[in-house]
DRENKOL-528790 format. One line per 8 residues: number of its first residue (from 1); their letters; for each residue x, y, z of C-alpha. Coordinates in pm, 1 decimal, decimal comma. Example, Ala and Ser with C-alpha at 12.3 -4.5 7.8 and 13.67 -1.06 7.14 Angstrom:
BEGIN
1 = as = 1230,0/-450,0/780,0 | 1367,0/-106,0/714,0 .
This chain:
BEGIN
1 = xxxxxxxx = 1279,8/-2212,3/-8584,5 | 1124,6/-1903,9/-8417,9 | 807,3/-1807,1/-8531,8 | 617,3/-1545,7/-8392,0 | 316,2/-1384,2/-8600,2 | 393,0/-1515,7/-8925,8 | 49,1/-1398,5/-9050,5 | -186,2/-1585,9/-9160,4 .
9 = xxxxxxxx = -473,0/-1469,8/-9388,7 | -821,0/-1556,9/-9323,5 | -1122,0/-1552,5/-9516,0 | -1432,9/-1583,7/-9282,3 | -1836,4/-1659,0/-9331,9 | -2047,8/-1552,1/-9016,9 | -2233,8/-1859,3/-8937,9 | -2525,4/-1868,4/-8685,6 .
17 = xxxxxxxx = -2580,8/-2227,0/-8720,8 | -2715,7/-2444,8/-8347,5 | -2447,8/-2604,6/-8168,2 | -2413,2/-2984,0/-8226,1 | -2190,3/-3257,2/-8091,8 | -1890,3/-3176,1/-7969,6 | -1637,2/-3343,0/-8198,2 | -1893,7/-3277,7/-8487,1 .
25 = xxxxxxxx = -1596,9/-3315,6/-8795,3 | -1570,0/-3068,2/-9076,7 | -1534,2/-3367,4/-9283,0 | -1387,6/-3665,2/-9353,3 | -1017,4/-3626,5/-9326,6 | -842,5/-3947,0/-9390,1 | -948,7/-3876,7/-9806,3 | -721,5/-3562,3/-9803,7 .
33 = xxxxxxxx = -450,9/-3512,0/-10056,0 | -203,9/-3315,0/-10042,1 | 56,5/-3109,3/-10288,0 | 241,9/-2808,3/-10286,5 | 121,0/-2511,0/-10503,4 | 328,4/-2410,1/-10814,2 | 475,2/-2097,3/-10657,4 | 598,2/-2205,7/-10378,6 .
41 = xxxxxxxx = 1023,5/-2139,9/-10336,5 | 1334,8/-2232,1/-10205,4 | 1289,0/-1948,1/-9903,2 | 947,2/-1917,4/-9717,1 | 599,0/-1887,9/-9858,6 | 325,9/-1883,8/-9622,9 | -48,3/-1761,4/-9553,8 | -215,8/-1830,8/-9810,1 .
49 = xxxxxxxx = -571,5/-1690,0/-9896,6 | -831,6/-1674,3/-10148,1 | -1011,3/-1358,4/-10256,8 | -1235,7/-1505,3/-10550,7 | -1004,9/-1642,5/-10835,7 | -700,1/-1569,6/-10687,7 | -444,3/-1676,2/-10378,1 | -255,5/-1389,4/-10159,7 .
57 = xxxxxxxx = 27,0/-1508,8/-9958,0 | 345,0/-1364,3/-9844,6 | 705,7/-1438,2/-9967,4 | 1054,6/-1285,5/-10009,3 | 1065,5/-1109,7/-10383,5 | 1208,0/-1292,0/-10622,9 | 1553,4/-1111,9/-10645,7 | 1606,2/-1211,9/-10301,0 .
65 = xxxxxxxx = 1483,2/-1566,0/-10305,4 | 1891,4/-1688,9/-10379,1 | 2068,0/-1432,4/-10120,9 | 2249,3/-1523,8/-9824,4 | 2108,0/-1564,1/-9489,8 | 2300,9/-1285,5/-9402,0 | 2182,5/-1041,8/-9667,7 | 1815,7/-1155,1/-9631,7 .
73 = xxxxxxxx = 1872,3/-1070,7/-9242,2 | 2047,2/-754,2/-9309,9 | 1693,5/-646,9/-9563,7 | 1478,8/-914,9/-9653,2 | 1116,4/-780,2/-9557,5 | 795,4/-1031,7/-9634,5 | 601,9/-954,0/-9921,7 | 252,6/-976,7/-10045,3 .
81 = xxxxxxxx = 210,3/-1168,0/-10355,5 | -103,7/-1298,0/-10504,7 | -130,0/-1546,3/-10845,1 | -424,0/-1657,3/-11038,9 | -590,6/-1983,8/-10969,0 | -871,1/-2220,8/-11175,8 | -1174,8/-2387,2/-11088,5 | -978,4/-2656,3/-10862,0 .
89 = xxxxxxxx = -716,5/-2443,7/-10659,1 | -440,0/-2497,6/-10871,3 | -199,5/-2158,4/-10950,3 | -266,0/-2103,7/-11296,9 | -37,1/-1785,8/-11365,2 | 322,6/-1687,6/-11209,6 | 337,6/-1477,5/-10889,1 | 292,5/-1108,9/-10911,5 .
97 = xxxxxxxx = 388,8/-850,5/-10644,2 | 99,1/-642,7/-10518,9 | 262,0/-290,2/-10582,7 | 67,2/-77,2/-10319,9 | 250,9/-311,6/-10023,0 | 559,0/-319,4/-10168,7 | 720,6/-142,2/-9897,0 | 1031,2/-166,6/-9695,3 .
105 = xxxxxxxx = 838,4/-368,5/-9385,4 | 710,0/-688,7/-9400,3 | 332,7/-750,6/-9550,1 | 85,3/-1017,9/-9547,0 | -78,4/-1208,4/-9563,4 | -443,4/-1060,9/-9559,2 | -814,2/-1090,5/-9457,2 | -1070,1/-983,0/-9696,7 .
113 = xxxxxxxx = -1456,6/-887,6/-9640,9 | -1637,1/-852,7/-9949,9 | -1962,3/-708,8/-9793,1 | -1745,8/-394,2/-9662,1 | -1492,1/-406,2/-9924,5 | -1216,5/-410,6/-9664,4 | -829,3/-563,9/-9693,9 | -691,0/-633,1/-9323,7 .
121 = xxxxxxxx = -310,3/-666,8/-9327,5 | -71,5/-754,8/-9113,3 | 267,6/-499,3/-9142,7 | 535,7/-500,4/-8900,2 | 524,1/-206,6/-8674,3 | 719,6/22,8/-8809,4 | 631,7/336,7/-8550,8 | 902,8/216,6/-8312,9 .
129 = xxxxxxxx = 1244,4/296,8/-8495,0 | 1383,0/57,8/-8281,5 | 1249,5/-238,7/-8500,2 | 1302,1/-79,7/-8833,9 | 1439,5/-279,4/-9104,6 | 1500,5/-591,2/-8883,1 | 1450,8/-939,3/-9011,4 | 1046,0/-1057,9/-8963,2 .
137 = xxxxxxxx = 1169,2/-1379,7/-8764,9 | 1329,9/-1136,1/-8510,2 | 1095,0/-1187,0/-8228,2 | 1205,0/-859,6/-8127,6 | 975,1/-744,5/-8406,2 | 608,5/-577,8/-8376,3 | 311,2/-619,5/-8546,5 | 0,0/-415,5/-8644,8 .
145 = xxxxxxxx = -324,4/-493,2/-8827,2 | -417,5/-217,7/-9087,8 | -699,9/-169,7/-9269,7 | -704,5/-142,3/-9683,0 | -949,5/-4,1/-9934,0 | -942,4/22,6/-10311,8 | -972,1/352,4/-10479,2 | -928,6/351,5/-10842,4 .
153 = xxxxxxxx = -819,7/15,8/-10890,0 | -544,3/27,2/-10598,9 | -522,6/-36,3/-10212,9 | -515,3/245,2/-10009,2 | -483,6/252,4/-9605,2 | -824,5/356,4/-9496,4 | -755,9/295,2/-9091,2 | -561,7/184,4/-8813,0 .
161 = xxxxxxxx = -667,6/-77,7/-8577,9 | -712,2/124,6/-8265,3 | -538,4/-131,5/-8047,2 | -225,5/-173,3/-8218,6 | 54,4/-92,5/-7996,3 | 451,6/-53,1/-7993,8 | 504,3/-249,5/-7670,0 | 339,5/-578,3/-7828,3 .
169 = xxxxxxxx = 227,4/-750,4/-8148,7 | -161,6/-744,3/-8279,3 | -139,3/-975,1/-8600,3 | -302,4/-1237,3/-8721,3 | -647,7/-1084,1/-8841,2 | -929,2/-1281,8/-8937,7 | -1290,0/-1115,4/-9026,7 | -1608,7/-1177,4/-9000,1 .
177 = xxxxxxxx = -1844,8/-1179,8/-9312,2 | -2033,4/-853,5/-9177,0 | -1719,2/-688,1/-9106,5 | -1815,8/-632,7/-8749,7 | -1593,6/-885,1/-8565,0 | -1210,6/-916,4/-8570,5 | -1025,1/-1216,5/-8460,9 | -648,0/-1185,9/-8432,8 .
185 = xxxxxxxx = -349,8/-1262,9/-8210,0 | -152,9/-1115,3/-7957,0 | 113,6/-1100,8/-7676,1 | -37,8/-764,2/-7531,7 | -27,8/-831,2/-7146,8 | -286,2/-1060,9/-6934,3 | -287,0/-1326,2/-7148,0 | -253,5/-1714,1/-7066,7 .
193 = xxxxxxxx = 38,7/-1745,9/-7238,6 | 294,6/-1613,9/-7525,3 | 23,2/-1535,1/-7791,9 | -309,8/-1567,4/-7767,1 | -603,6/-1493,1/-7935,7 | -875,5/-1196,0/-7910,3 | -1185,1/-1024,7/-8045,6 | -1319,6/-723,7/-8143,5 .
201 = xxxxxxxx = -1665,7/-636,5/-8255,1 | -1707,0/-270,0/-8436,3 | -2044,7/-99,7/-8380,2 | -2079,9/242,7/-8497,8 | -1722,2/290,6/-8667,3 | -1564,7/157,3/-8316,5 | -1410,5/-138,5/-8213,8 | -1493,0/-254,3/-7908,5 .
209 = xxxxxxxx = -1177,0/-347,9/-7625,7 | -1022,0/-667,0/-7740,6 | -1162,3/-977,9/-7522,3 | -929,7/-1326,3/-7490,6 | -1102,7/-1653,1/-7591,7 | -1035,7/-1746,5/-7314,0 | -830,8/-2103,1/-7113,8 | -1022,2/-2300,4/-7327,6 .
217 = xxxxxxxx = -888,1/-2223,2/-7651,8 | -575,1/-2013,7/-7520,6 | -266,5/-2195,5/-7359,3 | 26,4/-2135,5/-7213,9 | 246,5/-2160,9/-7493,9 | 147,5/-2017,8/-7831,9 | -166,9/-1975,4/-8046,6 | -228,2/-1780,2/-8329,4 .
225 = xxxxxxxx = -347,1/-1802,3/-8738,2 | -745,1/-1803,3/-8636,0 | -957,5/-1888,5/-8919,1 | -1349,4/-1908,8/-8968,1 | -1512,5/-2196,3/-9146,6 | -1792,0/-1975,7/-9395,8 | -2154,0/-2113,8/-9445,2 | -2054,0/-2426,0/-9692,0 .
233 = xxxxxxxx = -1954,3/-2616,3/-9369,7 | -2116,3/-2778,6/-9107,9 | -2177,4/-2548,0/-8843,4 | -1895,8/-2244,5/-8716,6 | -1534,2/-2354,9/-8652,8 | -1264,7/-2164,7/-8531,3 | -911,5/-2308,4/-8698,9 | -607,3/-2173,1/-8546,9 .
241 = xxxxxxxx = -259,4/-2328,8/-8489,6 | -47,4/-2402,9/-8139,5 | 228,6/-2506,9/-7988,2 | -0,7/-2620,5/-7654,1 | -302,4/-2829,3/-7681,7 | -15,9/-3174,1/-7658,9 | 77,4/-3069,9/-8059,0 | 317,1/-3323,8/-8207,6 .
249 = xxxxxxxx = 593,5/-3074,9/-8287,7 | 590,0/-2688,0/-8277,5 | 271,0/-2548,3/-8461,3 | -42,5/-2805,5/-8505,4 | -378,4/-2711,2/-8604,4 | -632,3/-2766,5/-8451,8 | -1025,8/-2656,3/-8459,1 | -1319,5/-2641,0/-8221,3 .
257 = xxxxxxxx = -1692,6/-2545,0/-8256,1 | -1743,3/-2153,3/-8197,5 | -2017,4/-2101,7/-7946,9 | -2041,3/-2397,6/-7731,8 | -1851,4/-2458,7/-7431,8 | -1967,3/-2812,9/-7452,3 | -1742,6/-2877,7/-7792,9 | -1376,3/-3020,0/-7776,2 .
265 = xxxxxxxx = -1078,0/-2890,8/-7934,6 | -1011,3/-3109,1/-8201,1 | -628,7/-3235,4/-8304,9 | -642,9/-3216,1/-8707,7 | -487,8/-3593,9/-8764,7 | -220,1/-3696,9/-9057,1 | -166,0/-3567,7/-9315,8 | -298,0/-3236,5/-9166,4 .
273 = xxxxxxxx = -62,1/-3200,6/-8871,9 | 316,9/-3369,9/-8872,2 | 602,8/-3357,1/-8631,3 | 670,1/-3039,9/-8809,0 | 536,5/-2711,1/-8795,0 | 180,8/-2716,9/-8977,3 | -6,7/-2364,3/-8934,0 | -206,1/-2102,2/-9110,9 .
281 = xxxxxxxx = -496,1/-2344,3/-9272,9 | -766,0/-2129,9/-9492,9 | -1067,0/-2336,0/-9614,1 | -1240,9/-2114,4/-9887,8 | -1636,4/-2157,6/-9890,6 | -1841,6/-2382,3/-10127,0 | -1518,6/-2611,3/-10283,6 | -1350,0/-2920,3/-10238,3 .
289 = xxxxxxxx = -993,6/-2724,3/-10161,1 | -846,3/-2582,7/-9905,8 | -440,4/-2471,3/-9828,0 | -191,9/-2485,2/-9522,6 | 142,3/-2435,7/-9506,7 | 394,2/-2590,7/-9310,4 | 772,3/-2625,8/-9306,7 | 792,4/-3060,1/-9356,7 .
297 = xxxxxxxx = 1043,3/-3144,2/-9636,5 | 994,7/-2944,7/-9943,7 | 1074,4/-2675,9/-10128,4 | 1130,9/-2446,0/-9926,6 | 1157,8/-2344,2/-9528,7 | 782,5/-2294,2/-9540,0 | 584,1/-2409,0/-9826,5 | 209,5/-2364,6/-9923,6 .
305 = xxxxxxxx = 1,6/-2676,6/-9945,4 | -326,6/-2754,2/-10167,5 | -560,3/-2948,2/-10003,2 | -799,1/-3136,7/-10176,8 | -1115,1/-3343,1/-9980,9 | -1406,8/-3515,6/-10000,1 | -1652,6/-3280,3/-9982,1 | -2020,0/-3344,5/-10122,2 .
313 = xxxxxxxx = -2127,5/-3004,8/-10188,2 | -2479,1/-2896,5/-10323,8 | -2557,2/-2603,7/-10570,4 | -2898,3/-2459,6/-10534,7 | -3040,4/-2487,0/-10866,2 | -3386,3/-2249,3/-10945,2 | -3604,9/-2257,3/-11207,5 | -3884,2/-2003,5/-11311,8 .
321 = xxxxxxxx = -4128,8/-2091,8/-11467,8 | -4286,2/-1779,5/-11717,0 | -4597,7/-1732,5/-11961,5 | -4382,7/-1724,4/-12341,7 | -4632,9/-1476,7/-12432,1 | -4671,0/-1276,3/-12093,6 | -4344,1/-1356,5/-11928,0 | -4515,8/-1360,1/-11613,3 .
329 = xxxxxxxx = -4497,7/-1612,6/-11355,9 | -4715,3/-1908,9/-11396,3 | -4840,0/-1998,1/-11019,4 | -4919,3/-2330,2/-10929,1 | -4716,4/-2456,3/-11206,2 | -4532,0/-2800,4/-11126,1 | -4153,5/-2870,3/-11212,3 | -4018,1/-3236,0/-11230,1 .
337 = xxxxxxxx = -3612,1/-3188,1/-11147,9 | -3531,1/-3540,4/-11303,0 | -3811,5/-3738,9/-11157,1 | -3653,6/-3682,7/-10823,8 | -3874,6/-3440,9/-10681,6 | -4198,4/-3227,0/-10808,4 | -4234,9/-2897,6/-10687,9 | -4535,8/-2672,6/-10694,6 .
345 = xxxxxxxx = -4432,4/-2334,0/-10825,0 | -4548,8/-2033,4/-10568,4 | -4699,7/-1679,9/-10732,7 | -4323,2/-1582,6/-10763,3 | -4332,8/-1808,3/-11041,3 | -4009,1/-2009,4/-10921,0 | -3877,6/-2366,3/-10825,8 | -3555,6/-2493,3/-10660,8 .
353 = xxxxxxxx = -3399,9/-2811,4/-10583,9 | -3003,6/-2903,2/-10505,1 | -2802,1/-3121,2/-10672,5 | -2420,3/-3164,4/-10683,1 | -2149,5/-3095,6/-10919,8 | -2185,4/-3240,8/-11233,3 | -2527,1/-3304,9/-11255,8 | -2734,9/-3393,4/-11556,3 .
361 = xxxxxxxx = -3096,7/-3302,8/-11521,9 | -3405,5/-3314,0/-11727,0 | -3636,8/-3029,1/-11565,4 | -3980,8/-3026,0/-11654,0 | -4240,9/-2786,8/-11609,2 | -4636,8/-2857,7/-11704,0 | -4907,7/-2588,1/-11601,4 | -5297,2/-2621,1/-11636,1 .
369 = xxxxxxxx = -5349,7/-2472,1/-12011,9 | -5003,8/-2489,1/-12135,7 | -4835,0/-2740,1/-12333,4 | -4533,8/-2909,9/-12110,6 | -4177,5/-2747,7/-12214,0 | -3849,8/-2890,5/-12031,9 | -3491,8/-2822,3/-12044,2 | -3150,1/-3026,0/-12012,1 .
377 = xxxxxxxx = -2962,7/-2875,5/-11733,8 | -2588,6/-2964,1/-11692,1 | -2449,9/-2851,6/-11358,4 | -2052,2/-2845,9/-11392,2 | -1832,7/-2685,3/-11138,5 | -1910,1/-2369,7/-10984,4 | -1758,5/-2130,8/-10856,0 | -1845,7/-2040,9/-10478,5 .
385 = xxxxxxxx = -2171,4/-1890,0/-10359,1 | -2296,4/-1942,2/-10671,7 | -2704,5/-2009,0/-10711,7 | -2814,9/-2162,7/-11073,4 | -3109,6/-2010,6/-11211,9 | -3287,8/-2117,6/-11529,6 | -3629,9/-2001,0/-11704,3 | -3867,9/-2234,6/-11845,6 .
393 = xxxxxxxx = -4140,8/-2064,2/-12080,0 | -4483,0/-2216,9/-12174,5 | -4724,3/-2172,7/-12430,1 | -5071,8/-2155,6/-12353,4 | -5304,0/-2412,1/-12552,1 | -5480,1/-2169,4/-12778,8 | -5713,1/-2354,9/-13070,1 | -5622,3/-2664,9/-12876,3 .
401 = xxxxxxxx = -5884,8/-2901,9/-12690,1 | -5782,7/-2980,9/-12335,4 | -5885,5/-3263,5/-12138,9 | -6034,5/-3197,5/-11784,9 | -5955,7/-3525,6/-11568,7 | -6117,0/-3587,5/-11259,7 | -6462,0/-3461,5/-11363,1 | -6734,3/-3682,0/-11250,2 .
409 = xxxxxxxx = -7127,3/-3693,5/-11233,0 | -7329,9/-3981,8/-11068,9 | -7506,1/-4215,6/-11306,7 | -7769,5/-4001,5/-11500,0 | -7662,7/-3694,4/-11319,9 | -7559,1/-3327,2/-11404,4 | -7499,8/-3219,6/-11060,1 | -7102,4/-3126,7/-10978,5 .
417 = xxxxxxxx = -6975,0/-3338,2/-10755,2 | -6716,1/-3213,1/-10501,3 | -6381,0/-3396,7/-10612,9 | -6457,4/-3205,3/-10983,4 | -6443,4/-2882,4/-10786,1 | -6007,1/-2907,7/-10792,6 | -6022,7/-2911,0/-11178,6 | -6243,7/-2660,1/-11233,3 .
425 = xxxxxxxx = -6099,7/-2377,4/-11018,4 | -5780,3/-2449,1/-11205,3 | -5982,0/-2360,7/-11495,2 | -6099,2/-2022,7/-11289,8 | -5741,2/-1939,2/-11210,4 | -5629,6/-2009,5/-11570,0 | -5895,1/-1744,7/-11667,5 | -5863,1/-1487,4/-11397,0 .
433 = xxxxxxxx = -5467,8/-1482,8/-11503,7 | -5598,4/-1414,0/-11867,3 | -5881,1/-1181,2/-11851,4 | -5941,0/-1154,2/-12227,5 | -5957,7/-1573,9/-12276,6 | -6286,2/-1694,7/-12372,8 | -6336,0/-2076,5/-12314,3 | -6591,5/-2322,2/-12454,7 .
441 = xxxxxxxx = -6668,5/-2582,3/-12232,8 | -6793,3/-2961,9/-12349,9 | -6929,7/-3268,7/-12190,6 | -6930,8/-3618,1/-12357,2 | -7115,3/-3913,5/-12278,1 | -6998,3/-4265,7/-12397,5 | -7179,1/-4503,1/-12687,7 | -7440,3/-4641,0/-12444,7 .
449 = xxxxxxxx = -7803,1/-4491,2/-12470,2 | -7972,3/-4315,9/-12763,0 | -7842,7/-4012,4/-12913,0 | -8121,5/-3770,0/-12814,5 | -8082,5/-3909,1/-12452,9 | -7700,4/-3856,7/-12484,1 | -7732,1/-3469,0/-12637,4 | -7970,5/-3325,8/-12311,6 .
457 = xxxxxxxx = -7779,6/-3540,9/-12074,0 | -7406,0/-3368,4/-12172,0 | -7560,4/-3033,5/-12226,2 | -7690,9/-3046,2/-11890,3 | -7359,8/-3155,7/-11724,3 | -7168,6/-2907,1/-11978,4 | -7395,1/-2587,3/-11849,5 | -7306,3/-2733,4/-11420,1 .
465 = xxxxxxxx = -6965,4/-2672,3/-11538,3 | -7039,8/-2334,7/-11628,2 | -7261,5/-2259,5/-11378,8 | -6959,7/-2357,1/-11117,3 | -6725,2/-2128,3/-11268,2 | -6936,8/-1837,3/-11314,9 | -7069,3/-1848,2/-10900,0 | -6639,5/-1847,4/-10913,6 .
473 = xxxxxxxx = -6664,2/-1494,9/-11046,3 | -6620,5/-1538,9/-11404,7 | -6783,8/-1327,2/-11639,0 | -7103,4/-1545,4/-11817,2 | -6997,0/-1415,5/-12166,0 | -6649,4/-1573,9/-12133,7 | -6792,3/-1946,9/-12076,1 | -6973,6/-2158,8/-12309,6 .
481 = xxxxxxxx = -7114,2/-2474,7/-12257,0 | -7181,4/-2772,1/-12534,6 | -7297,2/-3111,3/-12500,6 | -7196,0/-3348,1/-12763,5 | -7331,1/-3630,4/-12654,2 | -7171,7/-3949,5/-12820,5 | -7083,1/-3752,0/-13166,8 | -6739,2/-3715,8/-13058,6 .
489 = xxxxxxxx = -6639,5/-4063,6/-12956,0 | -6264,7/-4137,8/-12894,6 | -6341,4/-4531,2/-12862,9 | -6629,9/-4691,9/-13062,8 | -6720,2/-5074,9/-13027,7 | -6717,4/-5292,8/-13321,7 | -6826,8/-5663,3/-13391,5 | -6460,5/-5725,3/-13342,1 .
497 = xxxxxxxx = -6449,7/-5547,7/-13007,3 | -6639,1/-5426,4/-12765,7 | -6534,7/-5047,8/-12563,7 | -6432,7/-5232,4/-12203,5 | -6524,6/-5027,2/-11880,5 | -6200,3/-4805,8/-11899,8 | -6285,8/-4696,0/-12327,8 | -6622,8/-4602,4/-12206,3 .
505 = xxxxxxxx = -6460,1/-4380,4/-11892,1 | -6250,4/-4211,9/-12131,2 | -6517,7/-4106,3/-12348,9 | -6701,8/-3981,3/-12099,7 | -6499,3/-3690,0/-12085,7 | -6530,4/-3282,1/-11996,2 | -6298,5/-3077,0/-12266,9 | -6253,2/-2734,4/-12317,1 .
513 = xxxxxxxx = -6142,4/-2540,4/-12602,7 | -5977,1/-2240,5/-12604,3 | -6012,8/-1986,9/-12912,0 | -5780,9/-1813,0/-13051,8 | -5731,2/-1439,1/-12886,9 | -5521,3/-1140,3/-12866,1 | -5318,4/-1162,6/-12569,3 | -5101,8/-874,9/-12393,4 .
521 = xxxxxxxx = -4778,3/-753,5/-12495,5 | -4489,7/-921,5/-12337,1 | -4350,2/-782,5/-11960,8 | -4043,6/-558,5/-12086,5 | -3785,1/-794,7/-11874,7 | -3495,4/-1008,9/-11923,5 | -3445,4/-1368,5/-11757,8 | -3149,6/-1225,2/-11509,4 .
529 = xxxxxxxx = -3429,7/-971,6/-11371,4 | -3591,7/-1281,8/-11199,4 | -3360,7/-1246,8/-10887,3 | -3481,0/-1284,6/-10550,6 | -3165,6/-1389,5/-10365,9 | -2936,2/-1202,2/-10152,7 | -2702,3/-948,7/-10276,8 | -2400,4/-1122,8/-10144,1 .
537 = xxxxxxx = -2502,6/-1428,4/-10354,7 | -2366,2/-1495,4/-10705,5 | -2592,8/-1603,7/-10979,5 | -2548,3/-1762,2/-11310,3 | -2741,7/-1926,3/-11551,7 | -2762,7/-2258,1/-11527,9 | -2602,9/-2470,5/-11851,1 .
């Protein structure tokens, strides 16, 4: 069965990623399933695409789908169709026309670039009346690429590609995510054999003369159906189907690093590729699905095929950590993503970590002065290019005593000792971040030694303390010190028991207490203004 430029629609991702081994797989194959999609018919459906939540591909309407051969070759044109699909891949709605192609020339399928807003479609080329109304398989027929915008909720032919041409087809488009580079196929003259396929980069509203891939990936029989792997994958791989490269049987696909000579073409093995035509393969970023379509036993003469893999994808899952009073960012807080990993929080205030689909994850965050606060996040199934974001607030310790650890003083010394130093600056940050917090500061001794003794001795090491964080630019009248001496005991020995080595450790302890105080009214923002990521990314909160 003839074949020439069925379209095939293409959704690319420019990837820059370093070239690796040469038959570097996409992923393990040999775990692929495979079933046909709910719409497919007893006629031909083929190219299938994603464009978010739903599937384009091209078929015969359905008041033709039961006509002859004869009447479908007498005015049977291609036409784009598109049908709603869930989390998985699976068609979740019946087919629907898309109205604004519903013409009297064969459509679709399509290439879509979000960042430029851009539908590329493949029509046959109707400028030569010649080919007018003539059945698609007719290899007699011409293609052009056009280019699509929406206005008002509909698609409306924005441009020509420049190098479309009567005397030969130019089908088959596949674009970049910037919008600036075209792949597609074509017979036009000087190629290496019937179809091969080109690029085009547009700079400045122009594109540039269309340049062959070259003996490598072109042969001397047919290739066509390009297709980009997007950023979820591992590396850049061009896709594309042909009847050279020793296929089994008419169209095989088969892939190949972009951008290093050093990397093989790759034969996609069973269930992928069969002694039957197997072409037009779109892999849509950040799932575990995929679709081809080939004309095996079916349905229909060509049917569309789900694929569904074994691929361990990660979701980027960030958490910000905010003042509940402020809602500013707490720097230098720490977040414990399920005892997996602790992360110190920048001045940004936020935290990431990846984890895959459905995840369970206690996240907690603790900051210097705050009481600890965590959250239950349950990462499900998301949809693609989605980042999970998440606040975590934190109330400061106000009318609370907090424990200093890590203070030290040599035996029967006040003097600060260097390894205290970490502590205490925390303290100085703490207060620096809230400029009208007033802190007392306290020193403890333990039980040993009289209580006079005890008194000057903590008052002494209390005042260092102070003394430290004032040369740290703290305002004196902020900063109190207090020695307790051993009035505040947590352990006390008895005739029962006496305080071991670590009771008496613990009671020698530095405290500080924080007061009660006005604070500032909270930063007029909601939890979604927290976005630092690109534009092109989608964001949710996380469950």
């Amino acid at each position: 069965m003839k074949r020439l430029f069925i379209l095939a629609l293409i959704l690319n991702s420019c990837l820059t990623g370093n070239a690796q081994s040469a038959k570097t797989d996409l992923f393990d194959w040999s775990s692929v399933k495979m079933s046909e999609i709910g719409t497919n018919t007893i006629r031909s459906d083929f190219g299938p695409t994603v464009i978010e939540d739903t599937i384009y591909f091209s078929s015969f309407r359905d008041e033709l789908i039961r006509k002859s051969d004869e009447e479908l070759r007498a005015n049977g044109f291609y036409t784009l169709h598109k049908a709603a699909i869930d989390d998985s891949g699976n068609v979740k709605s019946g087919r629907k026309i898309i109205d604004e192609f519903f013409i009297r020339f064969h459509a679709g399928p399509v290439s879509w670039c979000a960042k430029t807003g851009e539908l590329f479609l493949t029509q046959s080329n109707y400028v030569d009346p010649s080919v007018n109304y003539k059945p698609f398989r007719n290899e007699d027929i011409k293609l052009r690429i056009i280019i699509a915008k929406r206005l008002n909720g509909k698609w409306k032919i924005s441009e020509e590609f420049p190098f479309n041409n009567p005397d030969y087809s130019v089908g088959h488009p596949a674009i970049n995510e910037s919008g600036d580079t075209l792949y597609f196929a074509s017979d036009m003259p000087g190629g290496f054999g019937a179809t091969d396929l080109y690029f085009s980069v547009r700079k400045n509203q122009k594109w540039s003369q269309p340049v062959n891939l070259g003996s490598q990936i072109n042969t001397s029989e047919k290739e066509e159906f390009p297709f980009l792997t997007g950023s979820s994958y591992p590396g850049r791989f061009l896709i594309f189907a042909s009847t050279g490269h020793n296929s089994k049987g008419g169209f095989d696909l088969f892939y190949k690093r972009l951008n290093d000579p050093a990397s093989e073409i790759v034969h996609f093995p069973e269930p992928i590729n069969t002694t039957f035509d197997d072409f037009s393969m779109t892999l849509p970023d950040f799932v575990e699905y995929g679709y081809l379509t080939s004309n095996r036993p079916g349905t229909g003469s060509d049917d569309i095929y789900k694929l569904t893999f074994d691929k361990y994808l990660e979701y980027l899952l960030q958490i910000l950590v905010l003042d509940a009073k402020t809602w500013k960012p707490i720097p230098g807080a720490l977040v414990d993503f399920c005892k997996i990993e602790n992360y110190k929080v920048g001045s940004d205030g936020w935290a990431s970590h990846t984890f895959k689909k459905y995840s369970l994850c206690d996240v907690k965050a603790t900051a210097f002065g705050y009481r600890d606060n965590h959250k239950l996040i349950k990462i499900r199934a998301p949809k693609q290019g989605t980042v999970l974001r998440d606040t975590i607030f934190l109330d400061l310790m106000v009318n609370e005593k907090i424990v200093l650890r890590n203070i030290y003083y040599d035996f029967d010394k006040w003097d600060i000792l260097a390894e205290s130093s970490v502590e205490l600056d925390r303290l100085v940050e703490l207060m620096k971040e809230n400029p009208e917090m007033k802190v007392e500061l306290s020193s403890h001794t333990d039980e040993r030694g009289s209580v006079p003794y005890n008194l000057n001795l903590s008052q002494k090491r209390a005042q260092s303390a102070v003394n430290y964080i004032v040369s740290k630019g703290i305002d004196p009248s902020r900063i109190k010190a207090i020695g307790y001496g051993k009035s505040q005991l947590i352990y006390k020995s008895t005739p029962e028991h006496k305080c071991t080595p670590a009771e008496h450790r613990e009671n020698r302890r530095t405290e500080i207490y924080i007061p009660g105080f006005l604070r500032g009214e909270p930063v007029k923002q909601q939890k979604g203004d927290y976005s630092n990521g690109s534009p092109d990314q989608k964001h949710q909160e996380a469950q």
